[in-house]
N, C-alpha and C positions, 0 to 999 in steps of 0.2 A: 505271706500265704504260700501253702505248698504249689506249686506248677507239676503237677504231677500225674498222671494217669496209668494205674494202675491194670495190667491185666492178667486176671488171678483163675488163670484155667483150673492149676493145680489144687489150689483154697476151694474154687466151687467144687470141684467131683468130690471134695474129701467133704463139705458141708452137705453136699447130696448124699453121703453114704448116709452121716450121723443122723440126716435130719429123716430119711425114709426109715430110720428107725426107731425115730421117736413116736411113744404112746397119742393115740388124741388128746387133746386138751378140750377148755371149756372154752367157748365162744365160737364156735365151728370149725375147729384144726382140726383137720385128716388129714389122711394121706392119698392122694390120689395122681395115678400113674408119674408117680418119682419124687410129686414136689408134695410138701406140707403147705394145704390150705392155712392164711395167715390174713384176721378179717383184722382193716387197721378203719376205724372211723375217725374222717380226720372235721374237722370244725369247720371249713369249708372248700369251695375247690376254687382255688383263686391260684393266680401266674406266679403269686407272690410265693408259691412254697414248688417255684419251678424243680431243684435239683430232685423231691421226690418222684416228680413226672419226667424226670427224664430218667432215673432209676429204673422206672415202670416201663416206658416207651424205649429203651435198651436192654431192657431182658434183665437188668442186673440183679432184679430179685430171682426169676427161674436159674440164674447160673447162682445163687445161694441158696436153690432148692427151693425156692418159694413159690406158691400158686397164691399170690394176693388178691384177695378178695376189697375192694376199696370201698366205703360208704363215706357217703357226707353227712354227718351230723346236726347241718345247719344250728350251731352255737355249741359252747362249753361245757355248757349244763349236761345238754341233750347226750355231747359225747363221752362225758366223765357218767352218766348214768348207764350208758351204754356199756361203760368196763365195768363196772360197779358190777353189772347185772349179769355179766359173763357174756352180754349178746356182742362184745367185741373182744379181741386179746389183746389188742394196744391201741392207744387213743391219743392225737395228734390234736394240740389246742394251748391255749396258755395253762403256763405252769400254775398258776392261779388257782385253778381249780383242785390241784394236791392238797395246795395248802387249806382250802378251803374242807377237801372229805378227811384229813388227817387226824384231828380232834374229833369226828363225826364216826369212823370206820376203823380203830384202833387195829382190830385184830387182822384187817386186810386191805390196807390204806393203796393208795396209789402212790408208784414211784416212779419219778421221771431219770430216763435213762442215753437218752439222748437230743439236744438241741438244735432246731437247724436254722432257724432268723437270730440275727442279732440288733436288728432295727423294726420299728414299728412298721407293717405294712400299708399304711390306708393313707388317703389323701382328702383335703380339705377342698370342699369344692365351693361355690360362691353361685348365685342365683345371675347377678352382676358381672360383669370385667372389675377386678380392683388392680388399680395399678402401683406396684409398689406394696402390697398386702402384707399389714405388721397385725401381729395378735392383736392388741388393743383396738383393733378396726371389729374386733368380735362382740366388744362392752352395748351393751342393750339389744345386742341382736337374737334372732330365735333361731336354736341351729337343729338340725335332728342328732342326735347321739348313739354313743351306745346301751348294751344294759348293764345295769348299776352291779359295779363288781366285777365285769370283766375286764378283759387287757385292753380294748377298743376305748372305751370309756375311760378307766383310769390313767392311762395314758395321754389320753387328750386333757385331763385335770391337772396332769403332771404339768403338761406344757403350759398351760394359761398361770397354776399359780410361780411359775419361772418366770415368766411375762409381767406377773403384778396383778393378774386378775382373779378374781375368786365367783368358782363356779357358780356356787348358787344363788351370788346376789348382780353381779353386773353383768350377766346374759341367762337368758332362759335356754336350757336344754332339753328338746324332749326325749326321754329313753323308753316310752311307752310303746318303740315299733317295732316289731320283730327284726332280728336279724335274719339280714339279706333283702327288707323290703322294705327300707329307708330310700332309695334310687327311685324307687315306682313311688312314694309317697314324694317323694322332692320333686321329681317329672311331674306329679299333678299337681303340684301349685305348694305343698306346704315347705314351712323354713325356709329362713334366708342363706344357710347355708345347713352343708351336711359333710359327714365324714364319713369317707368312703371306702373299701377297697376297688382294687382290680376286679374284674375289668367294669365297674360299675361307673368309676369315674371317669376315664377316658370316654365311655360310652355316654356320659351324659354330656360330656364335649362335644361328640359324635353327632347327640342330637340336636343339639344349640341348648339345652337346659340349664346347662352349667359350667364353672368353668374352673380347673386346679389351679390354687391361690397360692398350697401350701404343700407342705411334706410332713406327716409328723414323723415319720422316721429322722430327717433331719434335724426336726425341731427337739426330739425327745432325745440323739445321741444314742448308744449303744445299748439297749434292753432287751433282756430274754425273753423276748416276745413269742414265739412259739415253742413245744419239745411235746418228743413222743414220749409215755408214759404206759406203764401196765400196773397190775395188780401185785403185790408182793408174792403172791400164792403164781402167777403166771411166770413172776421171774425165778422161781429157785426148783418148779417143775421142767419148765421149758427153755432154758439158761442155752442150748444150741441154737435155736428158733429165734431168740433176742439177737445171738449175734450176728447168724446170717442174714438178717433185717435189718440188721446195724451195718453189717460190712455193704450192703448194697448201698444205703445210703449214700454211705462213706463213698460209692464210685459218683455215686451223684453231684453229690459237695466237688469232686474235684473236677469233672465234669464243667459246671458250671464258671470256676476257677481258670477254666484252660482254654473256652471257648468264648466264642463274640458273643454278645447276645443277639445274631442274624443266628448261627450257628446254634445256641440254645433254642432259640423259636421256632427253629421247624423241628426242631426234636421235639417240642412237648405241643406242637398243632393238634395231633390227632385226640389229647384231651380237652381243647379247647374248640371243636367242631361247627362250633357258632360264631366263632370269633375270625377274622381275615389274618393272615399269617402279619400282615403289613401294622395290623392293629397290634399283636400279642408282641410283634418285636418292639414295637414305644412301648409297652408297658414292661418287658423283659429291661429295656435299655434303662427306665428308672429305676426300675431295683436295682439292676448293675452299679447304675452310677452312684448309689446312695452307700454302695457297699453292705448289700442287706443280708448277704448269705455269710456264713461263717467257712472257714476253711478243714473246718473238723467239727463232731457232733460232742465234745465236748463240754459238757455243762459247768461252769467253773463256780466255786464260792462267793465269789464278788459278783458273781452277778445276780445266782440266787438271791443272796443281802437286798442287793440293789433291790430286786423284784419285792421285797418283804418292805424297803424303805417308801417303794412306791403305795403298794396297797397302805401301808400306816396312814400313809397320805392322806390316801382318799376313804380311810376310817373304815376299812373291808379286814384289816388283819387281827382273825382272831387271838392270836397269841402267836411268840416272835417262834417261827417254828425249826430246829436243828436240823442242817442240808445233808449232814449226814446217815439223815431219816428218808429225806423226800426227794435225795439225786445219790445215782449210781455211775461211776466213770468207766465202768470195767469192761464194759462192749465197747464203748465209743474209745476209747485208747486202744483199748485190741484192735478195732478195724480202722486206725491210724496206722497202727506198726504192724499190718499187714504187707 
């Protein structure tokens, strides 16, 4: 991994000239006093996509010119609808969903342009203490899940049939609950376990509820689990605006890379306002230690593959789809070799 930290005074005033000269776009880009409004809805607001809050909470998009506007999506769907519709110009969520509007949206597909997890972020939580907690401890039990077809869900299918288990005869899963309000349905009594994100599962620790058994990030090994994505029509209009979006991340990612996660966590506190700094560093320290951030925004072939191997899986891939259609490396290597 790079050990590096970049400080690009020169690159931002020359991305501020280009960028306050760029035309408006669709989704809400202006220009206003210097920077180009940049609306990104991301799938959720979780610790686990730390190096973008700390891009945010260090200015690194204003020094690429950016005024980001941030919305949360609360799911996949919601946010790939969101770019679909123009009410967003880039969209933060599993790759998943490209593949899914690709065959659907020929003439204006979405295309993913940079990556920032390379491990699954959520956590298996347990009703119980299980000591010793092996997958097969899951076989007849009722857990809450994700919804059918996202990365949440198939990933956790991934893992059980690696294990020997098959989803939908030796435990019952339920995916009837909205994302984001599996935690509040498992706090009042339903399933014996659930799969969680940050900070839902700690927090149910927090409250005696529950208790982390597992990792699927561990369990599932290296998946391109998240990446930012826009509309084909937003990337070959707006192609400066991509990469001074890009090169911030890019500070982010190294960011992360170069610091403790004590050091991460009070950087990204002030997005997490609810959360005690003391709580956001355990949950920073698990992503750390699982190795969940990438060291460049990168999207490689193999792992796109992977990602197309997983959905076949779990019977979601509508046809094997060419990554040379649905990832673009051209910003996220430019704001490596910045």
């Amino acid at each position: 991994m790079k050990k590096r930290i970049i400080a690009c005074i020169g690159a931002a005033v020359l991305g501020l000239c280009l960028l306050t000269g760029c035309s408006n776009g669709e989704g809400g880009s202006s220009v206003s006093e210097g920077l180009t409004k940049v609306t990104l809805n991301e799938v959720a607001h979780s610790i686990f996509y730390a190096p973008q809050y700390v891009a945010i909470e260090n200015g690194y998009f204003e020094e690429e010119g950016i005024d980001l506007d941030l919305v949360t999506g609360f799911g996949a769907d919601k946010v790939a609808t969101a770019v679909i519709s123009g009410e967003a110009d880039i969209g933060f969520m599993g790759s998943e969903s490209s593949i899914y509007i690709y065959g659907q949206n020929p003439d204006d597909y979405i295309v993913n342009f940079a990556q920032l997890t390379q491990r699954a972020g959520n956590f298996l939580v347990s009703r119980e203490p299980v000591d010793d907690f092996q997958w097969e401890d899951l076989k007849g039990t009722y857990v809450l899940g994700g919804r059918k077809g996202g990365m949440p869900q198939m990933v956790f299918e991934f893992i059980l049939k690696k294990n020997g288990i098959n989803p939908a005869a030796d435990l019952t899963i339920d995916q009837g609950i909205d994302f984001g309000s599996t935690a509040a349905a498992f706090s009042g009594g339903q399933g014996e376990f659930t799969v969680e994100f940050e900070p839902s599962a700690t927090a149910l620790e927090q409250e005696g509820a529950g208790y982390v058994v597992a990792s699927l990030g561990e369990a599932s090994g290296y998946v391109p689990y998240t990446a930012y994505s826009a509309k084909q029509s937003y990337i070959e209009e707006h192609s400066e605006i991509l990469q001074a979006f890009t090169n911030a991340l890019q500070k982010g990612m190294e960011y992360v890379q170069t610091h403790t996660p004590e050091e991460i966590a009070e950087v990204i506190q002030p997005q997490f306002e609810e959360t005690d700094l003391d709580t956001i560093t355990t949950i920073v320290t698990r992503y750390y230690d699982q190795d969940t951030w990438k060291d460049n925004l990168i999207f490689e072939k193999d792992s796109f593959d992977l990602l197309q191997n997983i959905l076949q899986e779990a019977g979601e891939l509508p046809e094997w789809t060419p990554y040379e259609d649905l990832v673009t490396t051209q910003f996220a290597k430019e704001a490596v070799s910045n």
